[in-house]
C-alpha positions as CSV (number, residue, x, y, z in Angstrom):
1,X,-17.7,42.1,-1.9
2,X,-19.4,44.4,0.8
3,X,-22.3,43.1,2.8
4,X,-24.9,44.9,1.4
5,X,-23.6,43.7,-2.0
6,X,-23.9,40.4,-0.7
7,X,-27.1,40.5,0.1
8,X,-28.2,42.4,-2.7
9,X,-26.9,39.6,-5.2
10,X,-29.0,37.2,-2.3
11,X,-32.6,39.3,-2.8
12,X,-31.8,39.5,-6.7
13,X,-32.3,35.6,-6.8
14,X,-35.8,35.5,-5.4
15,X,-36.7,39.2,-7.3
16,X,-37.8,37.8,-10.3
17,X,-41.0,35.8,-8.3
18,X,-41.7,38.6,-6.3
19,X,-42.0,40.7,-9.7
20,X,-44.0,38.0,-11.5
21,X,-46.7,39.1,-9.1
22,X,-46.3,42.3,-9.3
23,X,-44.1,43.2,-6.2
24,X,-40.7,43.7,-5.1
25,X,-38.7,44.2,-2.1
26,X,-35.8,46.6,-1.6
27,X,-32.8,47.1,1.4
28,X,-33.7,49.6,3.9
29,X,-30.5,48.9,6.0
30,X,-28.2,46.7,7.6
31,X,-27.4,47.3,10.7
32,X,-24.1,47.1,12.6
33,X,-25.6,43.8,14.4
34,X,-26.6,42.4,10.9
35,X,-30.0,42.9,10.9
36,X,-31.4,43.0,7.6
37,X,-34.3,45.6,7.1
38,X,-36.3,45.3,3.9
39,X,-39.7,47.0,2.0
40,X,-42.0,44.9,1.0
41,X,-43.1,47.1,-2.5
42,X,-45.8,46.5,-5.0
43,X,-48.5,43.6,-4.2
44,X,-46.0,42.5,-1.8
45,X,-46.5,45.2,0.5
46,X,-50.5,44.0,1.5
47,X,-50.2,40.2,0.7
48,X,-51.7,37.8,2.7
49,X,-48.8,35.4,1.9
50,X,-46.2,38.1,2.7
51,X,-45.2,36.4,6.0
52,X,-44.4,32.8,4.2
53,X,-42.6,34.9,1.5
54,X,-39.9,36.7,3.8
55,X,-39.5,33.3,5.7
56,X,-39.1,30.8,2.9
57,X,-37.9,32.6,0.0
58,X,-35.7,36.3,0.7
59,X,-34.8,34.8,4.2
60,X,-34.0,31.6,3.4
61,X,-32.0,33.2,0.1
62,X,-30.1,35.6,1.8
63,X,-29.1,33.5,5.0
64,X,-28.3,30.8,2.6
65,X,-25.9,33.2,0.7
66,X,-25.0,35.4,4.0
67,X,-24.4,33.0,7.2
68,X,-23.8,36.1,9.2
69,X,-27.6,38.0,8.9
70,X,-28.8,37.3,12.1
71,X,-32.5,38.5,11.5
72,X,-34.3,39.9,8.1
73,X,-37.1,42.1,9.0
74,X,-40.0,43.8,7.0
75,X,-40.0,47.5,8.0
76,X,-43.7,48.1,6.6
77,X,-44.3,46.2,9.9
78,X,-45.6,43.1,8.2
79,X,-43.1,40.2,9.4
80,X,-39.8,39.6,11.1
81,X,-37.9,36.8,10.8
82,X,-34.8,35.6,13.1
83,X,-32.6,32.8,13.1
């Protein structure tokens, strides 16, 4: 399975919270360093609690599924998150 597949399957298991709420999140890239750079969507996008939500749910899921992600950045400039 390819990287971005991986990580994909990673987001998909915290994308039923973040949709709950009304948001979502979606893969802008992964770079050639692994960096993982994500969109914050919906109510995500201007959520006070965005910061806690990268850190303890979609980066803690996808380095948890994806040891080799060295960071997982928000590109709507909200958070970024390395290991």
């Amino acid at each position: 399975m390819e990287l971005f597949d991986r990580v994909e399957k990673a987001i998909d298991t915290v994308r039923p919270y973040l949709q709950a709420d009304g948001g979502d999140v979606k893969i802008v890239e992964i770079t050639a360093d692994n960096i993982v750079r994500l969109e914050l969507t919906g109510t995500c996008s201007n959520c006070s609690m965005s910061t806690m939500t990268m850190k303890a749910g979609i980066e803690e899921a996808v380095k948890r599924a994806v040891p080799e992600i060295v960071s997982v950045e928000a590109v709507n400039g909200l958070v970024s998150v390395s290991r």
